[in-house]
KOLMARKOL-650953 format. One record per residue (C-alpha): residue in three letters; x, z, y. Coordinates in steps of 0.02 Angstrom, whole numbers. Example, Ala and Ser with C-alpha at 12.3 -4.5 7.8 and 13.67 -1.06 7.14 Angstrom:
 residuo   east     up  north
     ALA    615    390   -225
     SER    684    357    -53
This chain:
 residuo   east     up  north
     UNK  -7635    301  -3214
     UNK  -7789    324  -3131
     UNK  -7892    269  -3262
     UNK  -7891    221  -3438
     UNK  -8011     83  -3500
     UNK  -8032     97  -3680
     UNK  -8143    -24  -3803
     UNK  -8137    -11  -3973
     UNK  -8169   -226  -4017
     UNK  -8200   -299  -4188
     UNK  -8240   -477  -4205
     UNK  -8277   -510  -4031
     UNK  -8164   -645  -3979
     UNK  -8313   -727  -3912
     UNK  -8367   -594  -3781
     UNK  -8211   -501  -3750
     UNK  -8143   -627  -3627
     UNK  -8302   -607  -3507
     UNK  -8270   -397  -3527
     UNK  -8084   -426  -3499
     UNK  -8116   -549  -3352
     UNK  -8241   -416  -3262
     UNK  -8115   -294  -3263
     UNK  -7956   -365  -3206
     UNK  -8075   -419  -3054
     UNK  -8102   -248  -3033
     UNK  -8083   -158  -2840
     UNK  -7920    -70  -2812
     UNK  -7947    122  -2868
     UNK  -7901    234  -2720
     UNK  -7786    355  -2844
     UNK  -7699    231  -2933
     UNK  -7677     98  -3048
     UNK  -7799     53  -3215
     UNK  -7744     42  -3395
     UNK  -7844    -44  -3518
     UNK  -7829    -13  -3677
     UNK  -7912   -118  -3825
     UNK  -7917    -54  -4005
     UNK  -7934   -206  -4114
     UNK  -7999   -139  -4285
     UNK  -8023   -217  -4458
     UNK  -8044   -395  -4350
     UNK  -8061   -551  -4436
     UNK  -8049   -675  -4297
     UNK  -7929   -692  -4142
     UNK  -8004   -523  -4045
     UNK  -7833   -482  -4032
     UNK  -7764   -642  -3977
     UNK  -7885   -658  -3824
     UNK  -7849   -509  -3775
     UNK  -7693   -525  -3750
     UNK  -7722   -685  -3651
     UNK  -7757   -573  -3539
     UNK  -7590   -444  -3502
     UNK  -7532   -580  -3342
     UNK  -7668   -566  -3247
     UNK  -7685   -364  -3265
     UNK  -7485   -365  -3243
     UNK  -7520   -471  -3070
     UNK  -7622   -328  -2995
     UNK  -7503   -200  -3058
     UNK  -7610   -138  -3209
     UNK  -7572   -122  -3406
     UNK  -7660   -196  -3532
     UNK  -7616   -126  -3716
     UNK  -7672   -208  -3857
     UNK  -7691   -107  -4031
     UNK  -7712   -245  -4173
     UNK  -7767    -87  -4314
     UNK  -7799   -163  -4484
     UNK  -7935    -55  -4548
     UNK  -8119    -61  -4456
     UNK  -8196     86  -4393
     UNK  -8257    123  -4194
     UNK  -8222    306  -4195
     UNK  -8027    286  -4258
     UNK  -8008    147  -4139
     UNK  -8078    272  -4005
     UNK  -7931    406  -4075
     UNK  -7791    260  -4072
     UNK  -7838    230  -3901
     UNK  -7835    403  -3835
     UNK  -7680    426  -3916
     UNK  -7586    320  -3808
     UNK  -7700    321  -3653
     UNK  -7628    402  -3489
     UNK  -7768    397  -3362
     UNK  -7830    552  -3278
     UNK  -7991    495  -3339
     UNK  -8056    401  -3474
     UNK  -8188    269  -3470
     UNK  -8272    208  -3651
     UNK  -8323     25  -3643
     UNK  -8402    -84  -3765
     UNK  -8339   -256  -3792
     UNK  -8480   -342  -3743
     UNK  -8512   -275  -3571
     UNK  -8475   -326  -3410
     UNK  -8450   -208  -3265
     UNK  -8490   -248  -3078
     UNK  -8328   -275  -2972
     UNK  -8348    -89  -2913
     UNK  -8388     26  -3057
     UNK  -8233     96  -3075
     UNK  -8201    139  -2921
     UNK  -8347    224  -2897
     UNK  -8336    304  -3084
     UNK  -8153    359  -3013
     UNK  -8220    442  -2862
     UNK  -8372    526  -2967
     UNK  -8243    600  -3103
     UNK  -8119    678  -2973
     UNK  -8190    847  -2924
     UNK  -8075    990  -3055
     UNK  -8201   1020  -3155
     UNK  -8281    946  -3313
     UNK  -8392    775  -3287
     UNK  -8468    638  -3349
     UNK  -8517    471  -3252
     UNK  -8597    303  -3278
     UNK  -8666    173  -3210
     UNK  -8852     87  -3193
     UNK  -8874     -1  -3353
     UNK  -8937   -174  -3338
     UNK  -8999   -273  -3477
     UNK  -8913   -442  -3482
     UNK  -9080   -592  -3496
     UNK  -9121   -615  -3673
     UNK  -9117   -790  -3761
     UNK  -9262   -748  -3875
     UNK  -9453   -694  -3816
     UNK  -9444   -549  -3944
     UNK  -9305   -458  -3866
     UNK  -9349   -493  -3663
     UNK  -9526   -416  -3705
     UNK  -9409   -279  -3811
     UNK  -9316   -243  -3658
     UNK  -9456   -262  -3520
     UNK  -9528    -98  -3592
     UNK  -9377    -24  -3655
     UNK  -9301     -6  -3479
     UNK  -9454     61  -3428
     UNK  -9468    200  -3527
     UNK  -9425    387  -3436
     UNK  -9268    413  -3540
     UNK  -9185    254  -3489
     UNK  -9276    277  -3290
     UNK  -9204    436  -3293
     UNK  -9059    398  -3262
     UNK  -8844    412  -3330
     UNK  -8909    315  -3507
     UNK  -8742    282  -3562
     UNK  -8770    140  -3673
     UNK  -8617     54  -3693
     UNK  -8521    113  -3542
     UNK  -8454    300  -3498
     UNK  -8326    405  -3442
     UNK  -8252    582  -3436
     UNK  -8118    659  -3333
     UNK  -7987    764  -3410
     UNK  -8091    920  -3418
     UNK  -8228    839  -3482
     UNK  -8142    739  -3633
     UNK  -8080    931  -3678
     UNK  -8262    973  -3738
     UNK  -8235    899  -3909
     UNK  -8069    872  -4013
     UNK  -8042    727  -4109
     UNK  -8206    583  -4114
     UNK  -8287    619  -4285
     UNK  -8360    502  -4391
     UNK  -8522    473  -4330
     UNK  -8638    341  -4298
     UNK  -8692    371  -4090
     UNK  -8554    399  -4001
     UNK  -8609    401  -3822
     UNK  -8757    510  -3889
     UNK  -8619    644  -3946
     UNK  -8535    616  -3774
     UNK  -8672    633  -3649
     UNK  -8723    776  -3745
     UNK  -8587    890  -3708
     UNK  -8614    884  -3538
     UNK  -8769    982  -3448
     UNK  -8872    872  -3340
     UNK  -8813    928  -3173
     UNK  -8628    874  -3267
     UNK  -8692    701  -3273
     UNK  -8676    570  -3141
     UNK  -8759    404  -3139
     UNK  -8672    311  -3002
     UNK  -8738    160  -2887
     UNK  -8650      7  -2961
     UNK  -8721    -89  -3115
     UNK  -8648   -129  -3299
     UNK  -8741   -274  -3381
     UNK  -8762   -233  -3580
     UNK  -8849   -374  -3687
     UNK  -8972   -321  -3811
     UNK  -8979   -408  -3975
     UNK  -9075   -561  -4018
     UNK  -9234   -564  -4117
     UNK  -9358   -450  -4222
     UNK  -9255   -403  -4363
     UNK  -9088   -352  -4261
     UNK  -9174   -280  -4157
     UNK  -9263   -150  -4279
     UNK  -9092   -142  -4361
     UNK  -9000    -92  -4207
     UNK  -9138     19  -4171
     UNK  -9155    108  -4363
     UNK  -8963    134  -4350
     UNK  -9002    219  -4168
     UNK  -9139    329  -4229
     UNK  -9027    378  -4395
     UNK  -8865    427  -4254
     UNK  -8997    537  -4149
     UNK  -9049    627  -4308
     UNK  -8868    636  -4364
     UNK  -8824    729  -4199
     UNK  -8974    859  -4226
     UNK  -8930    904  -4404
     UNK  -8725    895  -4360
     UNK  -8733    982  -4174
     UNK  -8873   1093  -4142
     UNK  -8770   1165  -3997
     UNK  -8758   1033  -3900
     UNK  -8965    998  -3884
     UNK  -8994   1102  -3758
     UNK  -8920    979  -3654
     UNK  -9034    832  -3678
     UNK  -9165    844  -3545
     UNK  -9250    689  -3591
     UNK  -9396    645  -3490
     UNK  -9565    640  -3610
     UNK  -9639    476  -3619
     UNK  -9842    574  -3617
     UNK  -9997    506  -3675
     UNK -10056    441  -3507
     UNK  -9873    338  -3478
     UNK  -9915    256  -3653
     UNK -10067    220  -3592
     UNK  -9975    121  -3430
     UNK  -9851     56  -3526
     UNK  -9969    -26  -3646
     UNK -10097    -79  -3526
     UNK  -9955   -157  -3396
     UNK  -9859   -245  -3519
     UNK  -9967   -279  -3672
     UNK  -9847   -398  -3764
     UNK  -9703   -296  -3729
     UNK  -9803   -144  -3797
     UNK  -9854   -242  -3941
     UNK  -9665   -292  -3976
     UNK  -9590   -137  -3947
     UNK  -9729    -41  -4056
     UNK  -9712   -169  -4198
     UNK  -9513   -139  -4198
     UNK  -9536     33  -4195
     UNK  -9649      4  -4351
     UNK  -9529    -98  -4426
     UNK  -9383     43  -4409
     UNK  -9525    180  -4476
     UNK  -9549     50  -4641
     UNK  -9353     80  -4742
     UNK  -9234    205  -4711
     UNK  -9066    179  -4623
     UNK  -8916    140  -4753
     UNK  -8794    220  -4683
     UNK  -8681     74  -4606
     UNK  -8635     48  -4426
     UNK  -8756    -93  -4398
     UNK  -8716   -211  -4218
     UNK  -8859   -354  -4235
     UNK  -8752   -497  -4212
């Protein structure tokens, strides 16, 4: 295989479909054929049975699709089932909800295949919001110099061979792409010129939940992985950008200030938290 897909699903039997459909659209790779791989976990609706819907239409093109119906939840031991199985000279991550423009993966193919260890992505795009709240959320969010930057990560990346060999096992921790992109140094991380469209959640109060669980997974990665910090190379959002954010946009200032607030005003409890 050219290319293992893997997405770790729990109760999404209302998005998967949409994910499942953007794939199996996907361009031929130039190396070979595409397994996906989907790790239903701890799933109380028919995530599993869509899926599968799908294996005729992946088998038409000459692809696999596997499904893994595991009873217990948990992202980061769906991520392990997965890999167990998976036979792709490179492995792409994908969340659930996402939907990936007809030629991500080859591009992500072509970006992983020099013999040495990478990371890729593509150019996050934030899916149009239903609710006022979250489009004036994500007009400044996707401003900001960390996600202008470039190679974000949210919700879609991959590794080659090499690259997966920085860590061992996924451990139980709450950001996973933030432990990912982290192992690699910046000039090991490629942002490549096709799009993958990521929704962010709906409203005020997912939004600063989604956000408090973020924070508490950045903070979990400093105490856990000092090592790997080096590597960040954020861009610093300075006084004077503030100062153009805030004067540019001042309701999505306002909004993304006030959630930020919000996240400050009770600590994160621990759970995986997805806002929806």
């Amino acid at each position: 295989m050219a290319l293992s897909v893997i997405i770790a699903a729990r109760n999404e039997q209302a998005l998967i479909g949409r994910c499942l459909a953007a794939l199996v659209a996907q361009t031929a790779l130039a190396t070979g054929p595409v397994e996906v791989i989907v790790a239903v976990n701890g799933t109380t609706d028919q995530t599993a049975a869509e899926a599968t819907g799908f294996a005729a239409a992946f088998a038409a093109r000459g692809w696999q699709l596997h499904v893994i119906d595991l009873a217990h939840g948990g992202k980061l031991g769906a991520l392990n089932a997965a890999e167990a199985v998976a036979q792709g000279r490179a492995l792409t991550y994908l969340d659930a909800d996402v939907v990936c423009d007809k030629d991500l993966l080859a591009r992500i193919e072509a970006a992983l295949a020099p013999d040495r260890p990478l990371y890729a992505t593509g150019r996050i795009a934030v899916m149009p919001a239903e609710s006022v709240i979250t489009r004036a959320y994500a007009r400044l969010w996707t401003r900001l110099p960390f996600v202008r930057g470039g190679a974000v990560g949210a919700g879609f990346f991959a590794v080659n061979r090499k690259g997966r060999a920085r860590w061992d096992a996924w451990p139980a921790i709450i950001s996973d792409d933030t432990f990912v992109r982290l192992q690699f140094a910046p000039n090991e991380r490629i942002e490549v010129d096709a799009h993958y469209h990521w929704p962010m959640v709906e409203g005020f109060g997912n939004l600063v939940r989604v956000r408090r669980r973020q924070d508490a997974g950045v903070a979990e990665i400093r105490r856990l992985y000092p090592d790997i910090l080096g590597n960040e190379a954020k861009r610093p959002l300075t006084r004077s950008g503030l100062l153009r954010l805030a004067l540019s946009d001042p309701p999505g200032f306002a909004v993304y200030g006030a959630v930020h607030l919000g996240v400050r005003l009770a600590p994160h409890k621990g759970d995986w938290t997805r806002g929806r």
